[in-house]
N, C-alpha and C positions, 0 to 999 in steps of 0.2 A: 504493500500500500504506500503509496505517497503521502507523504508527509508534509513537504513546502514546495507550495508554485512559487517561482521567482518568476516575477511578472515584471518583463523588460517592454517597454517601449525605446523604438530605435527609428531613424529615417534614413531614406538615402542611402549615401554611402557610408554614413557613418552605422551602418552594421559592420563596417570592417574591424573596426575596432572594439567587437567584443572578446571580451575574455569570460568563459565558460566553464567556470573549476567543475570539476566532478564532487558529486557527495553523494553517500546511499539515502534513499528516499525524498531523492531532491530530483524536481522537475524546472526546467526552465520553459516557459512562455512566450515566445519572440514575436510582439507585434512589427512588423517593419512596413512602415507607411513611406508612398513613393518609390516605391521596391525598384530596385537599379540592376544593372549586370552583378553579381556575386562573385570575387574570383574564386579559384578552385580550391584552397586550399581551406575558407571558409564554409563553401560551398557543403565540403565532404564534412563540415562538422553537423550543418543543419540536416545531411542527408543521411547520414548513418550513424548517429547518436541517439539510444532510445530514450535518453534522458531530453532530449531537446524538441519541441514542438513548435515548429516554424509556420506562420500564419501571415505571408503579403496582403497587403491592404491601401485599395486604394481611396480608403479615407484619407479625411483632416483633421488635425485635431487632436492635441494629446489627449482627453477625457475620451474620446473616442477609442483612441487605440487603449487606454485603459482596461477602459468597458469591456472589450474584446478578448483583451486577457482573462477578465475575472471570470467572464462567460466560458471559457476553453478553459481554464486552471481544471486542475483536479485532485489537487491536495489538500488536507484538511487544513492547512492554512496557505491565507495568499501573499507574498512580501511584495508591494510594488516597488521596482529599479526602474534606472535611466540608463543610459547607454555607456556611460561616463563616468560609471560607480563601482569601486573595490568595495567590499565586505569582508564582513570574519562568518565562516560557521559555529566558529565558537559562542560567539555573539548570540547568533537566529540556535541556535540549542540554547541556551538561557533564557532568550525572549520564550520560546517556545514552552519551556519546562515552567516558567511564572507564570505564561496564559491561562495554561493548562490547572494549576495549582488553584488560582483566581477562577478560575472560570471566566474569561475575559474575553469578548466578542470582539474588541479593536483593539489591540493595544499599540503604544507610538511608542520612540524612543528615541534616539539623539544623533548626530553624525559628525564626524570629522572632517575638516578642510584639509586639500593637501599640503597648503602653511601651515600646520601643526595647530590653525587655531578649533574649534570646536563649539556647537551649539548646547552642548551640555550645562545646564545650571541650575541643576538640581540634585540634590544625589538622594533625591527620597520617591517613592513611589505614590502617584496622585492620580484619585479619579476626574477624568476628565467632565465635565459641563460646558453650556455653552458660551459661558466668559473667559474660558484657559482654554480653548482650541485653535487659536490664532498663529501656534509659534511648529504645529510641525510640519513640513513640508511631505510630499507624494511618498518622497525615500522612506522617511519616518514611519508610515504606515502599515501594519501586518493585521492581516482580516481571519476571523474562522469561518470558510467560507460556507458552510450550511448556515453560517449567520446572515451571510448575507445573501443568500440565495433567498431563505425562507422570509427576510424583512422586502429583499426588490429594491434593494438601496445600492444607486448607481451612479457618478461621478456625472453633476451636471454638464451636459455636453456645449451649454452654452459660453461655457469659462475654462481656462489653459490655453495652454501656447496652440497656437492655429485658430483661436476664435476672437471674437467680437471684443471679449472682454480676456485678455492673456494670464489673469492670475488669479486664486480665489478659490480655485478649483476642492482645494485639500480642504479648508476650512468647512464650504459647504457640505461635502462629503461626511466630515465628521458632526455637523450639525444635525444632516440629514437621519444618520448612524442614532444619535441620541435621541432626534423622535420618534425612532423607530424602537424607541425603551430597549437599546443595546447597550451592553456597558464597558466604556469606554474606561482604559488604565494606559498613564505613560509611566515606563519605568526608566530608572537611570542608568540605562545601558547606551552604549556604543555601538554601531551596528555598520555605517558604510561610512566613506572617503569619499568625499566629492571637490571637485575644483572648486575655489574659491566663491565663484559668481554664482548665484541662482537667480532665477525669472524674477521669484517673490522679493530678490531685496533692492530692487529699484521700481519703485514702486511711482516715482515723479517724472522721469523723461520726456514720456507722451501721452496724449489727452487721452488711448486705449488704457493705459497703464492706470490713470487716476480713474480714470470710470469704472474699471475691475473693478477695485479698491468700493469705491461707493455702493456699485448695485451687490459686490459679495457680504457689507454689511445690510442692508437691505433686505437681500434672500436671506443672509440668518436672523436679523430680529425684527423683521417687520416696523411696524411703524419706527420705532427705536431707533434704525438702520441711517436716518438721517443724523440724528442724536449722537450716534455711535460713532460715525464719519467723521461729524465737526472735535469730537474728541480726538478722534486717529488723527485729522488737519495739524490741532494743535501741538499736539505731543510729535508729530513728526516732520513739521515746518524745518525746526533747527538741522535737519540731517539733507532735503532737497536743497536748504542754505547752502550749506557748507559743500553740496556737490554743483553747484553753481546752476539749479533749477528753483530755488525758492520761491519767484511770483510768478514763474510761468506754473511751481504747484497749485500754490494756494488762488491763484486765476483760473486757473483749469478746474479745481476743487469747489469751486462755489459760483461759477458763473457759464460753466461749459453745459 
């Protein structure tokens, strides 16, 4: 039986650059949107690896290609990856072994930059709600997937990278997750490597960028969601300053 889908979305060409460790009871998921020539040596891993489940798509849309993963997975739990992400097994055996113990329907957890810095700031384990759902990203995420089969909770396809709105995506997901009375635990583990930049931490550049931001508080608190915004303006004015976007934010944030 399988035990963890690792659920990769990938584009293009940048499937070249995956790396594939083997583990026992470990399935990989390869959504690859935009699907390109594969050269051969990659090729021979998506075609005769029984651990690997290779699925072209000619969608758009990370939430999309998501979706598509969680739908094909078939381990009792789902981890979502990027294409651009080192892990530990050691790690996803730990997370696993506290789901499990908890009984826990999502659990998140933390990741490392490859600067040595890391999103970790916590070292105690907390249930999540929908005021502390804000800080994990896609990677952070591990589902038990008859949870989420049997709740029908699926990553709004209107939000992430390839749509209307490019970020938000993780946040609603796990909003989603909690009215769907799933329960949600982050623990103080470590789990992937990722390059420095994510989608989610510029959040000020372009008027796509500040409207995510808006309509993802919106979708999670309803009326609130304006309320919630001009909170997030304020508190994050000082950071679009200092990257030399500050009144194109706060112009875009209240008048776009």
């Amino acid at each position: 039986m399988i035990n963890v889908s690792i659920a990769v979305s990938t584009y293009s060409s940048r499937i070249e650059q995956l790396v594939l460790k083997e583990h026992p009871n470990v399935e990989y998921v390869i959504v690859h949107q935009s699907p390109c020539d594969i050269s051969p040596s990659m090729k021979i891993v998506l075609e005769n690896r029984d651990d690997v489940l290779y699925i072209p798509s000619e969608t758009i849309g990370l939430s999309k290609s998501r979706n598509i993963a969680i739908n094909n997975a078939t381990g009792k739990y789902i981890i979502i990856m990027d294409d651009d992400v080192d892990f530990s097994f050691d790690s996803i055996d730990k997370l696993i072994k506290y789901m499990d113990e908890d009984g826990v329907d999502i659990g998140t957890y933390y990741h490392r930059y490859t600067d040595g810095n890391t999103t970790k700031n916590k070292s105690h384990a907390f249930i999540h709600n929908r005021f502390n759902i804000a800080n994990p990203s896609s990677i952070d995420i591990c589902m038990r997937r008859k949870s989420i089969v049997d709740s029908g909770v699926l990553f709004d396809e209107h939000f992430g990278l390839g749509t209307e709105y490019p970020s938000g995506e993780e946040m609603i997901f796990l909003s989603d997750c909690i009215n769907a009375n799933l329960l949600l635990k982050r623990f103080p583990i470590e789990i992937c490597t990722h390059p420095p930049l994510t989608s989610g931490s510029d959040f000020y550049s372009t008027k796509e960028k500040i409207s995510a931001k808006r309509e993802m508080f919106k979708r999670v608190y309803g009326r609130l969601g304006v309320v919630v915004f001009l909170i997030f303006l304020l508190k994050k004015s000082p950071k679009a300053f200092k990257a030399g976007y500050g009144m194109f934010f706060i112009k875009n944030s209240l008048f776009n």
